[in-house]
C-alpha positions as CSV (number, residue, x, y, z in Angstrom):
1,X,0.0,0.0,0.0
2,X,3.0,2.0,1.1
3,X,4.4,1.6,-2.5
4,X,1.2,2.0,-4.9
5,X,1.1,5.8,-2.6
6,X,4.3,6.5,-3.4
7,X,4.3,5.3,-7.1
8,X,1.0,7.9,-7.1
9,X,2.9,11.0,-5.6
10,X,5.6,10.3,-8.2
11,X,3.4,10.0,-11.0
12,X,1.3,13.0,-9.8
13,X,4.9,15.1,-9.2
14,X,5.9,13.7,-13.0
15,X,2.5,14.4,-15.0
16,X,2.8,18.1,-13.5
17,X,6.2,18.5,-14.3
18,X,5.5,17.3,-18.2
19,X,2.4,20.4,-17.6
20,X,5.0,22.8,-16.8
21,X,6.9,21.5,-19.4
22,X,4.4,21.9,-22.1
23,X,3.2,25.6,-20.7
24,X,6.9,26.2,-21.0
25,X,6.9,25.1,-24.8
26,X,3.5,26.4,-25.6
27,X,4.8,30.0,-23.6
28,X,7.6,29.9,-26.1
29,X,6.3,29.2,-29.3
30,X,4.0,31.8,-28.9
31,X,6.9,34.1,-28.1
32,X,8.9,32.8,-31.4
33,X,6.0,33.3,-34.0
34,X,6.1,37.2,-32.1
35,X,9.8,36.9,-33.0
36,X,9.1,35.7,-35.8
37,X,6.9,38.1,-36.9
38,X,9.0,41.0,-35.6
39,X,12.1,40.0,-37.6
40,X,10.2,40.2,-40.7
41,X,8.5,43.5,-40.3
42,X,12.1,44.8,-39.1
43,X,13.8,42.9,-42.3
44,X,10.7,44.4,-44.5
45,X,12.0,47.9,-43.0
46,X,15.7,47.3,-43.6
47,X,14.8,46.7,-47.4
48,X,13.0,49.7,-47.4
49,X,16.1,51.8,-45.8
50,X,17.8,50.0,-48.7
51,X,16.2,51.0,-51.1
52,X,15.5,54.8,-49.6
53,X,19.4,54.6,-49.2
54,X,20.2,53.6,-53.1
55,X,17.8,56.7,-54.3
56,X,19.6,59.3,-51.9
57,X,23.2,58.3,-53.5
58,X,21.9,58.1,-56.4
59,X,20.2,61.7,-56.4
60,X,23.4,63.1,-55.0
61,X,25.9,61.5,-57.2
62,X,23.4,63.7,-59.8
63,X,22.8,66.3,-58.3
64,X,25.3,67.5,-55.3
65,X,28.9,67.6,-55.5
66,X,30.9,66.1,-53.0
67,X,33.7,67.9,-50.4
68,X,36.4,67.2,-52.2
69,X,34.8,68.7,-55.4
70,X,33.9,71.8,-53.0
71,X,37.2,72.0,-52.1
72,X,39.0,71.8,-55.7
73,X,36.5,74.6,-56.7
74,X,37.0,77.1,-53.8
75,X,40.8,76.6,-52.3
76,X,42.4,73.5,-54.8
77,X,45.2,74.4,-57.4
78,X,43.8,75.6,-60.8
79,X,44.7,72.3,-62.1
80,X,43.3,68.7,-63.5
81,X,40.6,68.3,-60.4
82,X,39.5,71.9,-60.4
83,X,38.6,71.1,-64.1
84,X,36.9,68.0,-63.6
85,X,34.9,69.9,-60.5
86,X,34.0,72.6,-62.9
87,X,32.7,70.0,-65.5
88,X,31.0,68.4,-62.6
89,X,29.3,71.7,-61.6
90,X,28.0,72.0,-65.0
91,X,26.6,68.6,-65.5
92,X,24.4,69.3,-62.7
93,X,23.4,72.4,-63.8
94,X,22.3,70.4,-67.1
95,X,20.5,67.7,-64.5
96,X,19.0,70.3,-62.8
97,X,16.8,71.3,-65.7
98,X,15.7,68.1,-66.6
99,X,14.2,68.6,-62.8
100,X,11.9,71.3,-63.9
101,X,10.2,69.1,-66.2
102,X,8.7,67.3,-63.3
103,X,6.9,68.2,-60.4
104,X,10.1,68.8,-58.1
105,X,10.9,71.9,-59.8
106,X,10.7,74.0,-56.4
107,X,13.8,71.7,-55.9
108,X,15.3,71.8,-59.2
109,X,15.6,75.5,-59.1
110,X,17.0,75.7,-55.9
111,X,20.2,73.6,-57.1
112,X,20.3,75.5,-60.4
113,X,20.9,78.4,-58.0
114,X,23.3,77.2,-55.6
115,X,25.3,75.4,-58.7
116,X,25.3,78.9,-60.6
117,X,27.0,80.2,-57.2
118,X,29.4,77.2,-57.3
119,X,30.4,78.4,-61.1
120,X,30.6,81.9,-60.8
121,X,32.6,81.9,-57.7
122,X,34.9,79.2,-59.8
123,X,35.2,80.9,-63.0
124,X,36.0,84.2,-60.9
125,X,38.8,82.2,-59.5
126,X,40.0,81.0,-62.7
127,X,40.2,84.3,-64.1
128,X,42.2,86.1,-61.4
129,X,44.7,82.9,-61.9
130,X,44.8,83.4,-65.5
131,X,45.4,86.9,-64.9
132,X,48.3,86.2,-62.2
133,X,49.7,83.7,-64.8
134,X,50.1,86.1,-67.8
135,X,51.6,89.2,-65.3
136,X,54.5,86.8,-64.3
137,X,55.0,85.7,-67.9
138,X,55.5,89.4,-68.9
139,X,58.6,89.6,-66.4
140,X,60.0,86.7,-68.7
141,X,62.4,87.2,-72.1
142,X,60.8,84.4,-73.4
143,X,57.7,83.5,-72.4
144,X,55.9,80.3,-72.5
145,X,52.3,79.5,-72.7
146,X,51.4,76.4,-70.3
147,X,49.4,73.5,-71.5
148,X,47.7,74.2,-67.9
149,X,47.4,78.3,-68.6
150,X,45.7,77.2,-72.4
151,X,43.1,74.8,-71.0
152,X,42.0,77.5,-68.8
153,X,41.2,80.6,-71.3
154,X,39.7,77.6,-73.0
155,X,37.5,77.2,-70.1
156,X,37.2,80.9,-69.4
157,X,35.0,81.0,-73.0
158,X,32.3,80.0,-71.1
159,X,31.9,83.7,-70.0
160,X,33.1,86.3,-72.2
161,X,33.2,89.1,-70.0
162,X,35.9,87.5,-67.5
163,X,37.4,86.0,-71.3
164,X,37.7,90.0,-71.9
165,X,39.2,90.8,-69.1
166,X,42.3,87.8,-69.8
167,X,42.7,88.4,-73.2
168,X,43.5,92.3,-72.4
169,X,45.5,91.1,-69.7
170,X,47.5,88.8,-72.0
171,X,47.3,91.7,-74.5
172,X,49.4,93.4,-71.9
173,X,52.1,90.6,-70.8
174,X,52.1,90.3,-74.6
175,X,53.2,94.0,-75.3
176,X,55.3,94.5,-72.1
177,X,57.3,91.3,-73.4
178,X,57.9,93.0,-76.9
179,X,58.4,96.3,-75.8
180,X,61.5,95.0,-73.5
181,X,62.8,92.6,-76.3
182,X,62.8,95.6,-78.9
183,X,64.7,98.2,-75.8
184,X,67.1,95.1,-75.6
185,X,67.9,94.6,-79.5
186,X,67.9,98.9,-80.3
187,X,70.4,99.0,-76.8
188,X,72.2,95.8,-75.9
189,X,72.1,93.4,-79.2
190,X,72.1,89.8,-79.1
191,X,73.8,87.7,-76.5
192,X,77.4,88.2,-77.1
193,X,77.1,91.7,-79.1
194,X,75.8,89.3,-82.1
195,X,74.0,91.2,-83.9
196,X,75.1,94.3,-82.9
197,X,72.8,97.1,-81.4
198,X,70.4,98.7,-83.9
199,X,71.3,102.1,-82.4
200,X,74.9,101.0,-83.5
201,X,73.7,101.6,-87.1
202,X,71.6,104.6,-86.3
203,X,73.5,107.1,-88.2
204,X,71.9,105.1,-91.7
205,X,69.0,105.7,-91.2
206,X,67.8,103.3,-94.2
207,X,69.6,100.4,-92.2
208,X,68.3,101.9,-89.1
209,X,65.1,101.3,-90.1
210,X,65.2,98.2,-92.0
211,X,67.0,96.4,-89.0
212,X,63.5,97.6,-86.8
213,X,61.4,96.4,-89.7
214,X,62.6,93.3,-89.4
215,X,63.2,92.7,-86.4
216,X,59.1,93.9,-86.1
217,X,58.4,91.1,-88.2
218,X,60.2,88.5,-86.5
219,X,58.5,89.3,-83.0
């Protein structure tokens, strides 16, 4: 009798174990499907910042230029990278009107503006450069236009009012340069007294003159 009551309590102590067991289980299935659930909303949202992601760089590779652009355009060298900036800058000017087309054109005209600041205050730049450039090649004998000096009257086309302003300026290093090789061949000759002076002829005045004439024509 002893035994049967204690084979009970044992059975009763097992059969509501396995019920704690199973409210356990049932307890945490419920709170998997939850988990379940909640990782796929949240894996529904990450796609979403995906894809929201994507369109931002995607907008701004079109339509913003990045720091390092800035910084070619405002403080770089006048160089290969402020070129490509200023290129840039353009490009999304050109973007920018395909804006207005749509219904963002509150946006559109917005960057138009703040790329036309970008430009001006870059092609200002470029001209005071250019301008810099041809003044210290009319301290030179001989003067040499740079590859770099070229591309950037080139670029300088683009507005012909700061183009005027270069092209008197290198009207100007241009006429300083021949007015001090001329002083130089009437005074001092060639290197080594070969040729001679012109001044040295000056008393034929026929020789006197035709030495300037041709001189003229070589410069």
């Amino acid at each position: 009798q002893g035994r049967l009551s204690s084979l009970d309590a044992e059975l009763a102590a097992v059969a509501s174990a396995c019920q704690r067991i199973e409210a356990v289980l049932e307890a945490s299935r419920e709170s998997t499907g939850a988990l379940v659930g909640e990782t796929g909303r949240l894996q529904g949202e990450l796609h979403d910042i995906d894809r929201r992601t994507d369109l931002v760089q995607k907008f701004l590779q079109q339509y913003q230029l990045t720091p390092a652009e800035l910084e070619a355009l405002r403080d770089g060298d006048i160089g290969p990278t402020f070129f490509a900036a200023l290129e840039r800058v353009r490009a999304i000017h050109g973007n920018c009107r395909m804006l207005l087309r749509t219904h963002h054109q509150r946006a559109g005209l917005e960057l138009m503006d703040a790329m036309a600041q970008h430009q001006e205050g870059a092609y200002e730049r470029l001209c005071r450069w250019v301008q810099a450039e041809c003044r210290s090649l009319g301290e030179e004998e001989t003067p040499e236009v740079s590859d770099l000096l070229q591309a950037a009257t080139r670029a300088l086309r683009e507005r012909p009012v700061l183009f005027k302003y270069c092209a008197e300026e290198v009207a100007t290093a241009r006429h300083n340069v021949l007015f001090r090789r001329f002083i130089a061949a009437l005074t001092r000759g060639g290197e080594g007294g070969a040729p001679k002076p012109m001044e040295t002829y000056a008393s034929d005045a026929r020789r006197y003159v035709g030495d300037m004439l041709a001189w003229l024509h070589q410069a």
